[in-house]
C-alpha positions as CSV (number, residue, x, y, z in Angstrom):
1,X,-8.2,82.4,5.0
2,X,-11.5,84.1,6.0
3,X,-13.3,82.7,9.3
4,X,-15.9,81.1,7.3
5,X,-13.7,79.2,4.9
6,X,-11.7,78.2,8.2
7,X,-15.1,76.6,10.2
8,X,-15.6,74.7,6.3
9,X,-12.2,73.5,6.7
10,X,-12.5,72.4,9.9
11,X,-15.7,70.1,9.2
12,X,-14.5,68.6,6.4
13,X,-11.6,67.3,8.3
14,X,-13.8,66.3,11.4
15,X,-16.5,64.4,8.9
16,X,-16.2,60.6,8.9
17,X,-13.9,59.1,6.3
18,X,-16.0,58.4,3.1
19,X,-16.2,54.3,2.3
20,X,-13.5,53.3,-0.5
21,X,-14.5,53.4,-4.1
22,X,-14.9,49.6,-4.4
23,X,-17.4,49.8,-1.3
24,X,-19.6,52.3,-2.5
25,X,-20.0,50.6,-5.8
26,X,-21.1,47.2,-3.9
27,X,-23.7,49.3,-2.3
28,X,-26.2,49.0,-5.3
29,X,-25.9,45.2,-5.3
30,X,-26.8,45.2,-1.6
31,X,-23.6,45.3,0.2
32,X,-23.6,46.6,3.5
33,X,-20.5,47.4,5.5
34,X,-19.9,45.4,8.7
35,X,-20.3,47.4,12.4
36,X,-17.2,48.1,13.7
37,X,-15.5,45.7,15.2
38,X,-12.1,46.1,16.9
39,X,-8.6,44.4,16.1
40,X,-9.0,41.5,18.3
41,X,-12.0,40.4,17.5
42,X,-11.3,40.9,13.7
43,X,-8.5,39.0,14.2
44,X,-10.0,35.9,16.4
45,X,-13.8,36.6,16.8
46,X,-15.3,35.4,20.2
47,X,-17.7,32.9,20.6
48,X,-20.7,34.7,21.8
49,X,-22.0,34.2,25.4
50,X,-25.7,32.4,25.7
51,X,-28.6,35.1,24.9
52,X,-30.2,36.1,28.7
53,X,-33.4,36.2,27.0
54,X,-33.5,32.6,25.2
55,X,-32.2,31.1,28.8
56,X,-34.7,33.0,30.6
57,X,-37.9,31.7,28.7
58,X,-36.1,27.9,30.0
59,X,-36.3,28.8,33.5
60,X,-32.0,28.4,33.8
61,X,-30.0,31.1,35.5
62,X,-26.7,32.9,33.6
63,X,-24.6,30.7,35.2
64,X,-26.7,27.7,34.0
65,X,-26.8,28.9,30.8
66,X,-22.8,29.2,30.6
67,X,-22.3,25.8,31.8
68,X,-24.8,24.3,29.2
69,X,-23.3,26.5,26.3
70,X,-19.9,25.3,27.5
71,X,-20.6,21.6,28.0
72,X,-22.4,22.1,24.3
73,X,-19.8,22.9,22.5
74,X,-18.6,19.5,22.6
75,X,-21.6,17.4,23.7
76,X,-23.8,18.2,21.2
77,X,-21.2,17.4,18.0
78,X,-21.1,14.2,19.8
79,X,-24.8,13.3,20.5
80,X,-25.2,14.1,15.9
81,X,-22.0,11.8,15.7
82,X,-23.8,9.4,18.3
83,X,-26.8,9.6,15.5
84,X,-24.7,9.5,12.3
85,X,-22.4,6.4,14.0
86,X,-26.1,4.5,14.6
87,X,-27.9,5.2,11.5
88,X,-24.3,3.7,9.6
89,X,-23.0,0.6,11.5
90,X,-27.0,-1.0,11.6
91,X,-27.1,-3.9,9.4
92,X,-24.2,-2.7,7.7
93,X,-23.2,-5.8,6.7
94,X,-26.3,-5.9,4.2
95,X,-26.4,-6.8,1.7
96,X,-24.4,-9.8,1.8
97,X,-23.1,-9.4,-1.1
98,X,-19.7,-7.7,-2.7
99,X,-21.6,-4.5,-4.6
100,X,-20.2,-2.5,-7.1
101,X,-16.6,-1.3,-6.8
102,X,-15.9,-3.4,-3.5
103,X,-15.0,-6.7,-6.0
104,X,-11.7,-4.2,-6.6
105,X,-11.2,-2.2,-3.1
106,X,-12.0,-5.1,-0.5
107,X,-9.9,-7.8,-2.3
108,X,-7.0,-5.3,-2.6
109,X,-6.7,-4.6,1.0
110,X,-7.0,-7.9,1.7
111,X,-4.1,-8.4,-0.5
112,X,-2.0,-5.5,1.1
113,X,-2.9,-7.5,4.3
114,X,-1.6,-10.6,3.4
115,X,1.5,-9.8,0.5
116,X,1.7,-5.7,1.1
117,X,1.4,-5.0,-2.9
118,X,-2.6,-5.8,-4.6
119,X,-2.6,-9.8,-6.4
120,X,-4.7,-11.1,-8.9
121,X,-7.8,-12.7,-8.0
122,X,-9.7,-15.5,-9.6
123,X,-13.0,-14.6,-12.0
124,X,-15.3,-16.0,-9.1
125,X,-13.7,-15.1,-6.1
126,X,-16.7,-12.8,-5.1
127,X,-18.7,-15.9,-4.7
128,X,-16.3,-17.7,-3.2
129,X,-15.7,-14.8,-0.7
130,X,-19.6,-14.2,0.5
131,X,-19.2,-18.5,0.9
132,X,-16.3,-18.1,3.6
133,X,-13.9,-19.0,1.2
134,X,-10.3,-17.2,0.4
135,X,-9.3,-18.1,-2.8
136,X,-5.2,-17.9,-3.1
137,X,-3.7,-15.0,-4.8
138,X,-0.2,-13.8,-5.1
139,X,0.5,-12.7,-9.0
140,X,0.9,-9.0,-8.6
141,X,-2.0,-6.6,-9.6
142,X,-2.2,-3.4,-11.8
143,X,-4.2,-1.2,-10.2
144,X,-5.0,2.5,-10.8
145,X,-5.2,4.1,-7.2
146,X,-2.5,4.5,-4.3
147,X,-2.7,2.3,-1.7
148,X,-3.3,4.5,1.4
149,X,-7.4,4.4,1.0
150,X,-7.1,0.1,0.8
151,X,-4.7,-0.1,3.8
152,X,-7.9,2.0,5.4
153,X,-10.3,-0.9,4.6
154,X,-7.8,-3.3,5.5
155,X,-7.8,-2.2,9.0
156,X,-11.2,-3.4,9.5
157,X,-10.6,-6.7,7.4
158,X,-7.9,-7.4,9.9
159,X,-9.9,-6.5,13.1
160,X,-13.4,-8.5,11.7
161,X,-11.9,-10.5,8.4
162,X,-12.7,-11.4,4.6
163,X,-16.7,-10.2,5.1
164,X,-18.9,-7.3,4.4
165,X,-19.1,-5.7,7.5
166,X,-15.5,-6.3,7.8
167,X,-14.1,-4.6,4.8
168,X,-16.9,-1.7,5.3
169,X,-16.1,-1.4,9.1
170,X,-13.1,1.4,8.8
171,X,-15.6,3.5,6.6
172,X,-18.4,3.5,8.3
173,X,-16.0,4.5,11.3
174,X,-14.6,7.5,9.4
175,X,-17.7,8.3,7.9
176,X,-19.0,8.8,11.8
177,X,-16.3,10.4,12.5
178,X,-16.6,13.3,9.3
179,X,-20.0,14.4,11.2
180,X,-18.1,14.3,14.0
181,X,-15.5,16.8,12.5
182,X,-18.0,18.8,10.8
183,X,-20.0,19.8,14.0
184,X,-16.7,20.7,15.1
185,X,-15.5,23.1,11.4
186,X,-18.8,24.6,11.6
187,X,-18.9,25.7,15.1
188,X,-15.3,27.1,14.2
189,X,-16.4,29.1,11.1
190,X,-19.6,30.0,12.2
191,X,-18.7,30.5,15.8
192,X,-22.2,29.3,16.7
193,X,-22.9,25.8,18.2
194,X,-26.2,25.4,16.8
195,X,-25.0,26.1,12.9
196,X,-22.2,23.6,13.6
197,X,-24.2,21.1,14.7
198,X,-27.1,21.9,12.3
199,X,-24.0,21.2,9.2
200,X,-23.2,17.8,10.9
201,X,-26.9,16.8,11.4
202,X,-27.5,17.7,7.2
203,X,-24.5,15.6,6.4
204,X,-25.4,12.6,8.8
205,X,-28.8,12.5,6.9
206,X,-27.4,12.9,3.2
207,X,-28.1,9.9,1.5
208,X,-25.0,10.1,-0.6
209,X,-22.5,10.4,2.2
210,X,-24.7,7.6,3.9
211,X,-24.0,5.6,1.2
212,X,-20.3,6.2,0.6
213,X,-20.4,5.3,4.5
214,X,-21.4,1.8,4.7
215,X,-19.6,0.9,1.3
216,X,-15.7,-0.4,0.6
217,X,-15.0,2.7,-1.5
218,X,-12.0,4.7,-1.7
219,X,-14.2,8.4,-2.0
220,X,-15.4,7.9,1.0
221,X,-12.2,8.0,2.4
222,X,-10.8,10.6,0.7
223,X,-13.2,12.9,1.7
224,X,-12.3,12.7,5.1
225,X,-8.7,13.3,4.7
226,X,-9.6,16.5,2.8
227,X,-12.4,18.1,5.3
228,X,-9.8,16.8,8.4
229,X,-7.1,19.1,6.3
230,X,-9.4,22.2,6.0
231,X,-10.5,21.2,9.9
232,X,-7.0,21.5,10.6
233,X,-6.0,24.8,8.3
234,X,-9.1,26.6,10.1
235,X,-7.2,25.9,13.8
236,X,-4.2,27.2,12.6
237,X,-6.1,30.3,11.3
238,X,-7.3,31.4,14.8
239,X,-3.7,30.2,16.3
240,X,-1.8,32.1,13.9
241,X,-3.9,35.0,14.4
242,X,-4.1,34.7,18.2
243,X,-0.3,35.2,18.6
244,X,-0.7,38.3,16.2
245,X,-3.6,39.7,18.7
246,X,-1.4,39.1,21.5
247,X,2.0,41.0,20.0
248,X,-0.2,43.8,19.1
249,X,0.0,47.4,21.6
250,X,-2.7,48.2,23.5
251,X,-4.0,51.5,23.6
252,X,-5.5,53.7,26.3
253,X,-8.7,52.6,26.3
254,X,-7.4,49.0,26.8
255,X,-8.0,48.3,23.3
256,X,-5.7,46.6,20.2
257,X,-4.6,49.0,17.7
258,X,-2.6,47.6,14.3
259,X,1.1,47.9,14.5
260,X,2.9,48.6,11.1
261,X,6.1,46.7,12.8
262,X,4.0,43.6,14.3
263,X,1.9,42.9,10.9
264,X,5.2,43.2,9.1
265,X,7.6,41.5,10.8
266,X,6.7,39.1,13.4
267,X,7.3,35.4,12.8
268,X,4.7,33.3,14.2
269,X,6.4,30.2,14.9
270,X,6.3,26.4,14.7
271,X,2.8,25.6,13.2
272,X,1.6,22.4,14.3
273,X,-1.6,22.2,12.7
274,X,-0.6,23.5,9.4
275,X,1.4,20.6,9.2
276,X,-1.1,18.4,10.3
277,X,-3.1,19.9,7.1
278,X,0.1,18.4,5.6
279,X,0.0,15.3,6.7
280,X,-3.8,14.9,6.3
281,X,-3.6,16.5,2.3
282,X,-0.8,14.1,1.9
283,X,-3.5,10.8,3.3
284,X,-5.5,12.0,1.1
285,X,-3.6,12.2,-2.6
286,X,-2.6,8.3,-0.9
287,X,-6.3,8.1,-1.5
288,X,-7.1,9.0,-4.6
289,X,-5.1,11.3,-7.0
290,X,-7.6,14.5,-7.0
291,X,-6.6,15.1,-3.6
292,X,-3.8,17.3,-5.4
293,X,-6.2,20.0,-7.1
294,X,-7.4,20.6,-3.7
295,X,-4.0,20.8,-2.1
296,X,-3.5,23.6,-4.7
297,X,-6.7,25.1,-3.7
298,X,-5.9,25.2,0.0
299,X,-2.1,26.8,-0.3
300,X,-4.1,29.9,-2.6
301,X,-6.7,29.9,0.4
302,X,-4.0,30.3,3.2
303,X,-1.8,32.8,1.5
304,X,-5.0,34.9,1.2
305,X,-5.4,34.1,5.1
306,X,-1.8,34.8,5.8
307,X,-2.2,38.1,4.2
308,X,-5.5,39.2,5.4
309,X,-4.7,38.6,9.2
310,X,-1.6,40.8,8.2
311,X,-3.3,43.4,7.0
312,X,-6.0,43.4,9.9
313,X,-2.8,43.9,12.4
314,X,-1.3,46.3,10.5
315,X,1.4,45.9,7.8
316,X,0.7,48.3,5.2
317,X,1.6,45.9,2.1
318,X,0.3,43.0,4.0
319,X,1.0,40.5,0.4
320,X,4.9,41.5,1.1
321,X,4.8,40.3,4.6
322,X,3.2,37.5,3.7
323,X,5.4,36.5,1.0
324,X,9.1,37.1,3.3
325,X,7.5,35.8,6.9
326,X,4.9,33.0,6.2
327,X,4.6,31.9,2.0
328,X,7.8,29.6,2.8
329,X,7.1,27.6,6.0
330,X,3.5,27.6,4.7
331,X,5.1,25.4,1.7
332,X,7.5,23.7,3.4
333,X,4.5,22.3,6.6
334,X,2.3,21.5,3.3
335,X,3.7,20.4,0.0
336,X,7.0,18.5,1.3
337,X,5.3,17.2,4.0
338,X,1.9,15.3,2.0
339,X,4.3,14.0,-0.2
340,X,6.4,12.5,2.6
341,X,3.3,10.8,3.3
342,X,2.3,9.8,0.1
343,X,5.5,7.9,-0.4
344,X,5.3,6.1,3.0
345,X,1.8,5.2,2.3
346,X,3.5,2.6,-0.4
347,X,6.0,0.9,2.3
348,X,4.3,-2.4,1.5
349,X,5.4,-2.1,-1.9
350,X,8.6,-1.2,-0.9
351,X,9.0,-3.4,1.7
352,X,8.3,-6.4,-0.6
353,X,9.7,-7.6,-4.3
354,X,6.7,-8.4,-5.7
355,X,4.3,-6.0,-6.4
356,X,3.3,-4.5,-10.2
357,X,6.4,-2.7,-11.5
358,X,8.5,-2.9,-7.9
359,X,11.3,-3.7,-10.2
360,X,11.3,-2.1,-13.5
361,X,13.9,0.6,-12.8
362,X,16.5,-2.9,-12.5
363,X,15.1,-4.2,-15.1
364,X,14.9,-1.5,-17.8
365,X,16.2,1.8,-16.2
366,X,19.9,1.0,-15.6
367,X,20.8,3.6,-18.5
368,X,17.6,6.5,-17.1
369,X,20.0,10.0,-16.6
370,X,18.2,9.7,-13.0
371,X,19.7,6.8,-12.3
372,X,21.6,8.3,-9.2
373,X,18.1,8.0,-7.9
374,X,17.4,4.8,-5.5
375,X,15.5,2.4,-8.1
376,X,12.6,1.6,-6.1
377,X,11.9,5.0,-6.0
378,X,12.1,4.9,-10.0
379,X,10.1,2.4,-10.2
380,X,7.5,4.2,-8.5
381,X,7.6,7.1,-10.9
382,X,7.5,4.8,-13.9
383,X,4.3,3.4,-12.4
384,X,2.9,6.5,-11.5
385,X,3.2,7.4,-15.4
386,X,1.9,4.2,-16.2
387,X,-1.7,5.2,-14.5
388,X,-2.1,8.9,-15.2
389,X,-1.9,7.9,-18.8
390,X,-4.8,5.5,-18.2
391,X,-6.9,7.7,-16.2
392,X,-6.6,10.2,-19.0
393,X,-7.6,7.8,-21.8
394,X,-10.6,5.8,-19.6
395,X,-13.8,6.5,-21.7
396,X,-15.5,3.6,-21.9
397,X,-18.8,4.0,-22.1
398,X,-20.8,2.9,-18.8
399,X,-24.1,2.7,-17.8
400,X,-23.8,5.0,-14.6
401,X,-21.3,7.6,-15.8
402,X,-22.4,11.2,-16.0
403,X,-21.4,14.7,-16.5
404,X,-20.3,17.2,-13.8
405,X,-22.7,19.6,-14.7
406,X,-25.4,17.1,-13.2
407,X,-24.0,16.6,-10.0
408,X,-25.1,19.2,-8.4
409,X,-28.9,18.1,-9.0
410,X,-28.3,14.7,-8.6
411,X,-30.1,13.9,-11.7
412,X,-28.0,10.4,-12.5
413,X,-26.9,8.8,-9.1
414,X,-25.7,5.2,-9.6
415,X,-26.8,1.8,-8.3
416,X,-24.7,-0.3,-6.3
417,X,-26.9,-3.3,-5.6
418,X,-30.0,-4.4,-7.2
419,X,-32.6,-7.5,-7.0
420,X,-35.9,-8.0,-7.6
421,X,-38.6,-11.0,-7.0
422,X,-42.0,-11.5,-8.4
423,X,-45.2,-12.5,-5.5
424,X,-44.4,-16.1,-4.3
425,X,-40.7,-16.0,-5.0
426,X,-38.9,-16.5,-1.9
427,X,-41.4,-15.1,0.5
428,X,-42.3,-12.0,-1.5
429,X,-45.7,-11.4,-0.7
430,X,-46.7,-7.8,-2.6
431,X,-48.5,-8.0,-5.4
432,X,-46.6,-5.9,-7.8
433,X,-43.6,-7.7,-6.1
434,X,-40.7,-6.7,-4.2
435,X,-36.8,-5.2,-4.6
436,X,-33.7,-3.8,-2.8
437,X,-31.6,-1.5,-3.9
438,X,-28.3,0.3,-2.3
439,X,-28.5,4.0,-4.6
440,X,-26.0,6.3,-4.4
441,X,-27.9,9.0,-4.2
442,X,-27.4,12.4,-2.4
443,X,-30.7,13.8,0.1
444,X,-32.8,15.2,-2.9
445,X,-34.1,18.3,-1.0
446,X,-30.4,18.7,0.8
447,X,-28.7,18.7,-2.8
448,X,-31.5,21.5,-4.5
449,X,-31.0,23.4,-1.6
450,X,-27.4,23.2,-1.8
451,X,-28.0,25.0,-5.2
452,X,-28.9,27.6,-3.6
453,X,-27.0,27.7,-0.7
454,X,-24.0,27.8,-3.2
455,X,-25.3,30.6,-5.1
456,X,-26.0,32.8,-1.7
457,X,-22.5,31.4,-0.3
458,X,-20.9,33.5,-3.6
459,X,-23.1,36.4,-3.2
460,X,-21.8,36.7,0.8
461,X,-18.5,36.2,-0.5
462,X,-18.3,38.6,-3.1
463,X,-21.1,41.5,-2.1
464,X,-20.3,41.3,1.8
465,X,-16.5,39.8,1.8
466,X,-17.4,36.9,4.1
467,X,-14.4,34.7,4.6
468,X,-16.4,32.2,5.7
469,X,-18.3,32.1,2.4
470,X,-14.9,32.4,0.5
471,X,-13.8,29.1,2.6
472,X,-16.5,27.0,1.6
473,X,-16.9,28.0,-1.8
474,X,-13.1,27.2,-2.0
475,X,-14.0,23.7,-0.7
476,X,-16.6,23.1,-3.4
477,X,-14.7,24.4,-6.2
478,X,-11.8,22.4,-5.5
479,X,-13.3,19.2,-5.5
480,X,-16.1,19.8,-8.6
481,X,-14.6,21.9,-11.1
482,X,-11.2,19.9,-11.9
483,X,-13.4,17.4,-13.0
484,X,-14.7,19.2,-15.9
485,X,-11.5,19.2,-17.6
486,X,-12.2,15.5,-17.8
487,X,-15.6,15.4,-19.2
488,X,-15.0,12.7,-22.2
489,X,-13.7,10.6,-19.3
490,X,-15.7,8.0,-17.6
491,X,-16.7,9.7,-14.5
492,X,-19.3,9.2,-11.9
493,X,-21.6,11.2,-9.4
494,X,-20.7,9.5,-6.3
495,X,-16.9,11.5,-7.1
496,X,-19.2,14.3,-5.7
497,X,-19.5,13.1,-2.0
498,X,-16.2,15.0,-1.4
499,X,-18.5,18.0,-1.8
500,X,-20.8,17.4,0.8
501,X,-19.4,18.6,3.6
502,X,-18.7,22.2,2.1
503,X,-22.3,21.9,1.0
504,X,-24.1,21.4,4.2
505,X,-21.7,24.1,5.5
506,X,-22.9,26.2,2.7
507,X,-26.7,25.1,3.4
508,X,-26.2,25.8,7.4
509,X,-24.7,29.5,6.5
510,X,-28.2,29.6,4.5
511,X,-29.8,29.0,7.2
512,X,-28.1,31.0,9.4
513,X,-29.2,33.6,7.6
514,X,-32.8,32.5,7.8
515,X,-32.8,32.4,11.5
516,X,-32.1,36.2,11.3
517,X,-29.3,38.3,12.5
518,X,-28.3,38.8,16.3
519,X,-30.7,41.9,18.0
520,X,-33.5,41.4,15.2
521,X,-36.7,41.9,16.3
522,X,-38.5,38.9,17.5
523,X,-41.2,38.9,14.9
524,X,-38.1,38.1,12.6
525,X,-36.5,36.0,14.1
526,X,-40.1,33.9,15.2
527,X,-40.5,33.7,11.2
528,X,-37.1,32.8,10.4
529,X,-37.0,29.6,13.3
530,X,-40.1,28.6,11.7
531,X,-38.6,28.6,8.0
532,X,-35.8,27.0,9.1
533,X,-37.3,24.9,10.9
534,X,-39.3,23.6,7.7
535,X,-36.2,23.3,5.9
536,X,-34.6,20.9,7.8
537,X,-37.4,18.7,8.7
538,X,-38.1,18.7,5.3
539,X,-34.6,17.2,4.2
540,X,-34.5,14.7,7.1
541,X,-38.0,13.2,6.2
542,X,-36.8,13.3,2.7
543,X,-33.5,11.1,4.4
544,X,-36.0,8.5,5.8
545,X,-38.6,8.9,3.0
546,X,-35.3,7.4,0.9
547,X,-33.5,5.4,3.3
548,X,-34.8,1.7,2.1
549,X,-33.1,2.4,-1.2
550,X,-30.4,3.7,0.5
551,X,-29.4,0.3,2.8
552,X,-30.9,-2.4,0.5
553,X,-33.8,-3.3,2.5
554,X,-37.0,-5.0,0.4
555,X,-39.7,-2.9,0.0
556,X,-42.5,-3.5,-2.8
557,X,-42.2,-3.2,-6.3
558,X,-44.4,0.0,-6.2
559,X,-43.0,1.9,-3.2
560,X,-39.6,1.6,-5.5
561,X,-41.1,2.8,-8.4
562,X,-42.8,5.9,-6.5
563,X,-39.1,6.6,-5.0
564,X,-37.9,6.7,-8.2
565,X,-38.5,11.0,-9.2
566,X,-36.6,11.1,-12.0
567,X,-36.6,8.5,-14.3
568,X,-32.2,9.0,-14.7
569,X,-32.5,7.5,-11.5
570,X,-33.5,4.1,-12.8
């Protein structure tokens, strides 16, 4: 080989590595490859320090600025939880009244109080209830949903009795707590306080989740077993990857480098908070049955996880590492575990003879082939037939139902509470007269820019191969697409608050971007505080613009009409 053909040789080898095919096609959509980043922190990312410069315009020293960053990362979670705790528990006994769905959910945890199985009630026991009054009840109930939700409500009808701020108390408590949480998952996935915080403060002022909050219903609930199960899956994400970070070799420049042996065959040990997910997932389907498409949706999310932080340390088929070191305890800390919990959440019906179908397998199962298996248990299955066949065949017509593909626009909320007076009637003094309302309806502005937020979460995830983005956008497909298998069913929109969080997460990534990358010149990032900015004042106005409607307070007859923007909200 001639010297000149050598020195051509030569460069080509010394040349950077060209991107891989599927990255240089991305390119035209806008992709741009991430600055390199070594194994640690593409394993467990830091948490950045405080920016000198931001401190600096404040008057506070480094040192300062640490100890406020620090202190931060859980004071200021608590201060929007401190907000979202105030703006639910005041006057949350108001209306006085049992609204919408509460006539089923308070009166069965009541029951489960007092029997441990749901009873019948008498045709006017609402009144009687709002009176003082208890009626009796002890014939057995058929009900639709688990009981784990309703043992929920009964704590607070146990703690403050029969009334409306009783039986709301435990969901106003974990609707306070969700923000809570959510300040908490954001700063997690984002790794940035202010986005964290910025996701809880959008969900504290969406009027949907608001709603849900200060009302007896079971969605409410369920939505906070869910995002405490992705809260949870998210720790075990930087735990499972810490311990591959830390069997990694280091090389002479003091940094990680991937290990074909570590990312194939190290075991990472117990995994507590997976199987808290499982325990969580597992409150949750004791909730409300949907909880299971998004149990499904969360074991596909942490194989991919598994595999990835694989891959990152190493293994060079990272899918076959995950599937012989992790795809088995990940089942075993998930599935068997939420249905462990499941079952135990019906011990009152177990405990007790008397509730709806306790005793059908002694009564008509003696021949079953299964009937090795303890009766109660059975029973339990026959029942649990018993309801998925009428969930499948429930399509009434109602006045409130409406299709999935609205939700997301909020285009037919639904009213829990309504009453109207004319001028003169009972101290009404407007002239076009007055009204309360409680409207399940999600923060307008929050909701259309959740649209959007949901359409830039997918363009992250599939144009710049964002986790992040792939995590929320899992959260919002697993609780709104099922539903459209079930679109001849009678469904409602408040079934979407289970959405929210992932929506203000998506909304705050949004945002994030607004704001402007780290190192981007201050003219950009001056323009992108001020657009944000806009944005969010924007939605909370929009919060307090709505929030008479929201808590059933009297307003007149014309500053309800003029709240009403679409007339499918009426």
């Amino acid at each position: 080989m001639s010297h000149s053909s050598q020195t051509v040789a030569d460069a080509r080898d010394d040349a950077p590595p060209s991107p891989p095919s599927w990255e240089q096609r991305l390119r035209r959509f806008g992709y741009t490859p991430r600055a390199g980043a070594g194994v640690r922190e593409r394993l467990v990312p830091p948490y950045p320090l405080p920016g000198a410069k931001l401190w600096q315009y404040f008057g506070l020293s480094s040192a300062a600025a640490q100890r406020l960053a620090h202190w931060s990362a859980w004071g200021g979670p608590l201060l929007v939880a401190l907000l979202a705790g105030v703006l639910r528990f005041v006057n949350l006994g108001s209306p006085d009244a049992v609204i919408f769905d509460e006539t089923y959910y308070a009166k069965d945890a009541w029951s489960l109080l007092q029997h441990g199985y749901e009873t019948e009630w008498p045709e006017n026991a609402d009144d009687e209830i709002i009176a003082g009054r208890t009626p009796e009840a002890d014939e057995a109930s058929y009900v639709v949903h688990p009981p784990g939700g309703k043992w929920v409500i009964a704590l607070g009808e146990w703690m403050f009795g029969l009334t409306p701020f009783g039986w709301r108390f435990m969901v106003a408590v974990l609707g306070t707590l969700s923000v809570l949480m959510l300040c908490r998952i954001g700063r997690r996935l984002f790794r940035s306080t202010v986005l964290g915080c910025l996701a809880g403060l959008l969900m504290a002022v969406d009027g949907l989740h608001f709603v849900m909050s200060r009302t007896a219903l079971l969605d409410l609930v369920l939505m906070f077993w869910l995002l405490a199960a992705f809260g949870c899956l998210l720790a075990d994400r930087d735990a499972a990857r810490a311990r591959l970070a830390g069997a990694l070799p280091t090389g002479g420049d003091g940094l990680l480098r991937p290990d074909a042996d570590v990312g194939t065959r190290l075991r990472l040990g117990p995994r507590p908070w997976r199987v808290a997910a499982g325990i969580c997932l597992g409150l949750a389907a004791a909730t409300k049955w949907n909880a299971l498409y998004v149990l499904a949706a969360f074991g596909i999310l942490i194989v991919l996880w598994d595999a990835a932080a694989r891959r990152t340390a190493g293994a060079p088929r990272p899918y076959r590492a995950m599937l012989r070191r992790d795809a088995v305890p990940a089942f075993v800390s998930t599935v068997p575990v939420a249905l462990v919990v499941y079952v135990a959440a019906w011990a009152g019906w177990f405990a007790t003879s008397g509730g709806y179908y306790r005793n059908w397998a002694e009564e008509n199962g003696a021949d079953s082939s299964f009937s090795w298996v303890p009766g109660p248990l059975r029973s339990l299955w026959h029942y649990t037939f018993q309801v998925y066949d009428f969930h499948v065949d429930l399509t009434s017509a109602h006045d409130y139902e409406s299709n999935p593909w609205t939700w997301l626009a909020a285009t037919r909320p639904v009213t829990y509470f309504y009453s109207s007076r004319e001028q003169g009637e009972d101290g009404c003094e407007h002239a076009s007269g007055c009204a309360r309302e409680v409207l399940a309806l999600g923060t307008p502005l929050l909701w259309w820019a959740g649209c959007f937020a949901v359409v830039y979460a997918a363009w992250r995830w599939l144009f710049r191969r964002d986790w992040r983005a792939g995590a929320i956008l899992c959260g919002v497909a697993a609780g709104y697409l099922p539903w459209f298998l079930y679109q001849e069913r009678t469904i409602f929109y408040f079934y979407a608050v289970v959405l929210v969080p992932f929506l203000c997460l998506a909304v705050a990534m949004m945002i994030g971007a607004i704001l402007g990358p780290p190192g981007c010149p201050e003219r950009r990032r001056v323009a992108g505080i001020v657009g944000a900015g806009v944005l969010v004042l924007l939605i909370v106005w929009n919060f307090i613009y709505f929030h008479p409607i929201y808590t059933g307070t009297e307003i007149p007859l014309d500053g309800w009409r003029a709240r009403m923007w679409l007339d499918t909200w009426i």
